[in-house]
C-alpha positions as CSV (number, residue, x, y, z in Angstrom):
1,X,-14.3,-33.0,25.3
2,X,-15.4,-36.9,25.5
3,X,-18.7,-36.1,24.8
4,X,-18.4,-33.9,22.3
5,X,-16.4,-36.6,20.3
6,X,-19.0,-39.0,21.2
7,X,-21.5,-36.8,19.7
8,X,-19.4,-36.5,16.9
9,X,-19.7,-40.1,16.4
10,X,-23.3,-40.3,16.9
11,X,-24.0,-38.0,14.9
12,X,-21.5,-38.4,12.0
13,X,-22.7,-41.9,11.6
14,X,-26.2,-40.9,10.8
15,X,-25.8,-40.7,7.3
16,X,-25.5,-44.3,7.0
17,X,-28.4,-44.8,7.8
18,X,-29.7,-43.9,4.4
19,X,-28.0,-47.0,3.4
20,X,-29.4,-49.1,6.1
21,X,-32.9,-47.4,4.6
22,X,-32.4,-49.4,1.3
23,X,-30.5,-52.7,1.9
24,X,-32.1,-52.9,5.1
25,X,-30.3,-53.5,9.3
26,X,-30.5,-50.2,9.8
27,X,-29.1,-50.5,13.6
28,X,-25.8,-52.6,11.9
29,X,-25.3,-49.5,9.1
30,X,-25.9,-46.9,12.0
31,X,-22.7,-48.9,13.8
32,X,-20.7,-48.7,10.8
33,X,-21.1,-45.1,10.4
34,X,-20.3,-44.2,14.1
35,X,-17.5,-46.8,13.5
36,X,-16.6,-44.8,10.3
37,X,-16.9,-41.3,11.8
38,X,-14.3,-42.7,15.0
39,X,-12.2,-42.5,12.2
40,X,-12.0,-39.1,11.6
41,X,-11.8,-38.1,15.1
42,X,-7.9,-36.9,14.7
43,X,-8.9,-35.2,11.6
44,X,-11.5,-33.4,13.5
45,X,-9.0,-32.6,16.3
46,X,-5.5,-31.8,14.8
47,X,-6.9,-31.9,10.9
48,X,-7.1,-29.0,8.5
49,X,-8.7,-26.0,10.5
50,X,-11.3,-25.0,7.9
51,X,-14.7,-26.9,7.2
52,X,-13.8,-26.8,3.7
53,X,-10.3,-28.7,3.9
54,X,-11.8,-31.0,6.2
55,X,-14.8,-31.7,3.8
56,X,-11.8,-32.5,1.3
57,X,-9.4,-34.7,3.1
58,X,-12.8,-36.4,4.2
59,X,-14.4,-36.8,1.2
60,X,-10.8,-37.9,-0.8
61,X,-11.1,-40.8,1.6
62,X,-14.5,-42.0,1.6
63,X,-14.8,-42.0,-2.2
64,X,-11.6,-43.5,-3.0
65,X,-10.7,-46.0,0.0
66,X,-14.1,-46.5,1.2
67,X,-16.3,-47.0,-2.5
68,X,-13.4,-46.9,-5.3
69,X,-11.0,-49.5,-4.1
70,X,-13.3,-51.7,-2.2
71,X,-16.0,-51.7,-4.7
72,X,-13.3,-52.5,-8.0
73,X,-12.4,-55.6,-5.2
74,X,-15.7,-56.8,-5.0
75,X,-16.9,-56.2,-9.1
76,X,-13.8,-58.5,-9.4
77,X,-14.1,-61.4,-7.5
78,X,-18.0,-61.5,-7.2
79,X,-19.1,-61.7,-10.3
80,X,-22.7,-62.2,-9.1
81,X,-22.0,-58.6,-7.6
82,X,-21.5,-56.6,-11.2
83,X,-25.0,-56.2,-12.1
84,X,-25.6,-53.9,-9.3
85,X,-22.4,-52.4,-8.8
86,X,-22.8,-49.1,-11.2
87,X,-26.0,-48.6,-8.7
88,X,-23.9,-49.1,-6.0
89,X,-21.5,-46.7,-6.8
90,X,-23.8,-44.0,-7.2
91,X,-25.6,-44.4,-4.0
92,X,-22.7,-44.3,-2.1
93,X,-20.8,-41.2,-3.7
94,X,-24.2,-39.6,-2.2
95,X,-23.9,-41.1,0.8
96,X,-20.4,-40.6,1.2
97,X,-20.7,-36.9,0.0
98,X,-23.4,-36.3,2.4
99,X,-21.4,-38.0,5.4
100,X,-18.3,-35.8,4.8
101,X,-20.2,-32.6,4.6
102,X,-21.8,-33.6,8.1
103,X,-18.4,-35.0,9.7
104,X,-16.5,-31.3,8.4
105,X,-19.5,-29.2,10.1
106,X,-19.6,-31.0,13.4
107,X,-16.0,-31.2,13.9
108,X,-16.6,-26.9,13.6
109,X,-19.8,-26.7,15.3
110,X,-18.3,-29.0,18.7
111,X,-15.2,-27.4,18.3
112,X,-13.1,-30.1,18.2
113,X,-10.2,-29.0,17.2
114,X,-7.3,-29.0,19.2
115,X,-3.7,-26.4,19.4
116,X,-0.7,-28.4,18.5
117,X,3.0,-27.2,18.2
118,X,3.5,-30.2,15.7
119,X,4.3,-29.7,12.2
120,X,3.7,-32.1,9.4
121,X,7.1,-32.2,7.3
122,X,6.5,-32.1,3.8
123,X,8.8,-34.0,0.8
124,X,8.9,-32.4,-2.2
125,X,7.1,-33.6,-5.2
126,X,9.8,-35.8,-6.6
127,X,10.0,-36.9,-3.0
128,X,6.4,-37.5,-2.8
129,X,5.9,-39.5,-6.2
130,X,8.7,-41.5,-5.2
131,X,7.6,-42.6,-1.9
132,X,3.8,-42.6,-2.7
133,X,5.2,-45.5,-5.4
134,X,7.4,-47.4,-2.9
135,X,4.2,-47.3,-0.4
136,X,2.2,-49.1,-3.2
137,X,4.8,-51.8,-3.2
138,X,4.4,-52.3,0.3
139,X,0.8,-52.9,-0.3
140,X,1.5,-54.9,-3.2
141,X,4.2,-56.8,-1.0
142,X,1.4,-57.4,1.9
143,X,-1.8,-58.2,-0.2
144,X,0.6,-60.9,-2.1
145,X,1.5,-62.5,1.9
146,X,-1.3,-62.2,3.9
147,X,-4.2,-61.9,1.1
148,X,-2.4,-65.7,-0.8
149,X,-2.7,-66.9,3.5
150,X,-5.8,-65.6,4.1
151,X,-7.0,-67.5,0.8
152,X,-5.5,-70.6,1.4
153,X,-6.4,-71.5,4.8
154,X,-9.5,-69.7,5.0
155,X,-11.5,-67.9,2.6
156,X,-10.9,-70.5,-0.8
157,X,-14.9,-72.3,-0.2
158,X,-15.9,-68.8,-0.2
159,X,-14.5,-67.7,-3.9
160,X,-13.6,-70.9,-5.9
161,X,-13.1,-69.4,-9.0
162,X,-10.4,-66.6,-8.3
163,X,-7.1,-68.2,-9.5
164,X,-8.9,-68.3,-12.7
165,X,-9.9,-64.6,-12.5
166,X,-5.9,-63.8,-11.1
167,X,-4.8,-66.3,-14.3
168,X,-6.6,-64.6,-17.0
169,X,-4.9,-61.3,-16.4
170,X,-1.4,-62.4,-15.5
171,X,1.0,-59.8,-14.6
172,X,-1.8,-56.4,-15.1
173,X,-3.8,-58.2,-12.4
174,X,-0.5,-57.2,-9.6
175,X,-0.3,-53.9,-11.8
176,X,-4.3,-53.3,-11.1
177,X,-3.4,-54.3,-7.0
178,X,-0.2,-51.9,-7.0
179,X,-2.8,-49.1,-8.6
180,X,-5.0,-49.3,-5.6
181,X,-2.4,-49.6,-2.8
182,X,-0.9,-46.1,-4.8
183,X,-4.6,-44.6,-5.5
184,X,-5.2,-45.4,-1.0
185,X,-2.2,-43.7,-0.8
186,X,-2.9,-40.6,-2.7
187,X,-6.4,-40.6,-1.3
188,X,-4.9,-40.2,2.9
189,X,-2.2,-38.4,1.1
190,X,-4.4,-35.0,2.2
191,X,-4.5,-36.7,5.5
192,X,-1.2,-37.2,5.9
193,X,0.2,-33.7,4.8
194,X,-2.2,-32.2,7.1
195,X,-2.3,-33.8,10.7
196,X,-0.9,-31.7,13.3
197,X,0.4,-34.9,14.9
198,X,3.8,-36.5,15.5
199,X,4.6,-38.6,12.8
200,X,4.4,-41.6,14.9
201,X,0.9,-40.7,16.1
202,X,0.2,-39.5,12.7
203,X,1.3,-43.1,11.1
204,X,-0.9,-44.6,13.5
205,X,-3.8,-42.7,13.1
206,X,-3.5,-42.7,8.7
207,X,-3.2,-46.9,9.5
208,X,-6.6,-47.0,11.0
209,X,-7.8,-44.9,9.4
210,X,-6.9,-47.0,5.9
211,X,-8.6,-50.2,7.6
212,X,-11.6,-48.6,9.0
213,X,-12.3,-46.8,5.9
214,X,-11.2,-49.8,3.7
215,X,-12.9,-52.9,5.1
216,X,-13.9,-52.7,8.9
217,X,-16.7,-50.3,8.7
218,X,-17.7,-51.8,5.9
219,X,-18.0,-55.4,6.6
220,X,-20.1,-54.5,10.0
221,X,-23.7,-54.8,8.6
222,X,-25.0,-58.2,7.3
223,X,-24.2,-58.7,3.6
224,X,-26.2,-60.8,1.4
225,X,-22.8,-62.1,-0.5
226,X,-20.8,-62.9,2.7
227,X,-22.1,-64.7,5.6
228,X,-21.0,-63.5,9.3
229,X,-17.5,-65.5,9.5
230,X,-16.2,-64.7,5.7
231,X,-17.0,-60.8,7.3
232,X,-14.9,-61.6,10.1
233,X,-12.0,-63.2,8.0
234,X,-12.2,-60.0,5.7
235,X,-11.8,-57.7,8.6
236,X,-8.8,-59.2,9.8
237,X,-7.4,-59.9,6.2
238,X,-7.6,-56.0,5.6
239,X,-6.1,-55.1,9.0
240,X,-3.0,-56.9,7.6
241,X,-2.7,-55.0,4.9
242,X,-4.3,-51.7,5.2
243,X,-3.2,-51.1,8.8
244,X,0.9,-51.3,7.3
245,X,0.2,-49.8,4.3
246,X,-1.1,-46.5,6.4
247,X,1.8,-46.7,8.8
248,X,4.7,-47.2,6.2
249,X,3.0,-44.8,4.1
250,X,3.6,-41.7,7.1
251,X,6.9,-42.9,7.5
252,X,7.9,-42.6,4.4
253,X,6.3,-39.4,3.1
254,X,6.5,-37.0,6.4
255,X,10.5,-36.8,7.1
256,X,11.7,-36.8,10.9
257,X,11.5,-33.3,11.8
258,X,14.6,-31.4,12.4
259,X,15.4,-30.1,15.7
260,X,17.4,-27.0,15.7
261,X,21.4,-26.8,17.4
262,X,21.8,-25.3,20.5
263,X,23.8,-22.4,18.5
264,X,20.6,-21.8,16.7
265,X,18.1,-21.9,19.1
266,X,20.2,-19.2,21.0
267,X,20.7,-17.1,17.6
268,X,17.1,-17.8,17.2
269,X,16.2,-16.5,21.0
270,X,18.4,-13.6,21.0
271,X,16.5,-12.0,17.7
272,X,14.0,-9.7,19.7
């Protein structure tokens, strides 16, 4: 089983290579798609058992954590960044499209997937609204702490401009951040609904999965906008706030599950 999730690493990370191919350090974007395909491992394992549900949960989560929310970040804050951005955003739906399909088909062809007797509890859709809203607070709550401490002490030589950016939009700029902490949300929301996983392992597993697939993988190869450190600062920034979001988010959306009375498991074992 190890090596068939190592070769499900290997081999899922391939596709980032066809990045590496055009913005060059092919060996970094080749680490940042095994990195990225680690990921998905429990999806692989106690995920949706059909290619085609995997293909979906995967693909929600590239294109709208990994491309949507990260490149809207970067189009506003770097403004030397927007020329290219409608290019980049192109290139990597294909990549990303291309990635899930190969991710979905090795996680059938290695058989990864595993028999669990967990059940993912399921709110109803009042429920779900309702917490999927409250989760976006949280990440409101967290990019407001640790983003303003991250920019303070660390990352301010790097974007001197940005209080002017935050300024010029007022309140719709915290509007715009709540969007993408409830758009992360909806985008794992597949995720979530689907692990066959305790809820604690399952909360763990959606938190990682938000700050691989939101920053970590991403900020692996060199980038011509960042040098190595502001990379490093980045990664860390986003564990603080994608890593809680993902946890909070299970928690709140996939209810403790109810264990049956004694009375009913014996009503329950005496039906033949």
């Amino acid at each position: 089983m190890k090596l068939r999730i190592l070769l499900y690493c290997l081999l899922g990370g391939l596709p980032m290579l066809i990045t590496g191919m055009g913005a060059g350090h092919p060996g970094w974007w080749l680490l940042s798609g095994v990195v990225m395909a680690a990921a998905f491992v429990p999806v692989a394992m106690f995920g949706p058992r059909r290619p085609l549900a995997q293909f979906g949960v995967i693909a929600s989560t590239l294109l709208f954590v990994s491309e949507l929310c990260t490149l809207s970040e970067a189009y506003f804050f770097i403004p030397t960044y927007r020329p290219q951005a409608l290019r980049d955003f192109v290139g990597g739906t294909v990549v990303y499209l291309i990635t899930a399909v190969v991710l979905a088909l090795l996680a059938s062809l290695l058989k990864l997937e595993r028999a669990s007797e967990q059940i993912a509890q399921h709110r109803g859709v009042i429920g779900t609204v309702g917490m999927v809203i409250v989760a976006g607070l949280v990440y409101l709550l967290c990019y407001l702490v640790f983003g303003g401490i991250t920019y303070l002490f660390f990352t301010k030589v790097y974007y001197p401009d940005p209080s002017v950016l935050v300024g010029s939009l007022g309140i719709w700029f915290w509007v715009m951040e709540l969007g993408r902490g409830v758009l992360m949300v909806l985008a794992v929301l597949p995720v979530i609904y689907t692990l066959r996983m305790s809820r604690m392992q399952s909360a763990i597993a959606v938190g990682v999965l938000l700050w691989i697939a939101g920053g970590l993988a991403l900020l692996i190869p060199p980038n011509p906008m960042m040098v190595a450190l502001q990379r490093m600062i980045h990664v860390v920034e986003i564990l603080t706030q994608n890593l809680p979001l993902g946890i909070i988010a299970v928690l709140l959306l996939r209810p403790k599950q109810k264990q049956a009375s004694p009375q009913t498991g014996h009503i329950v074992a005496a039906i033949p």
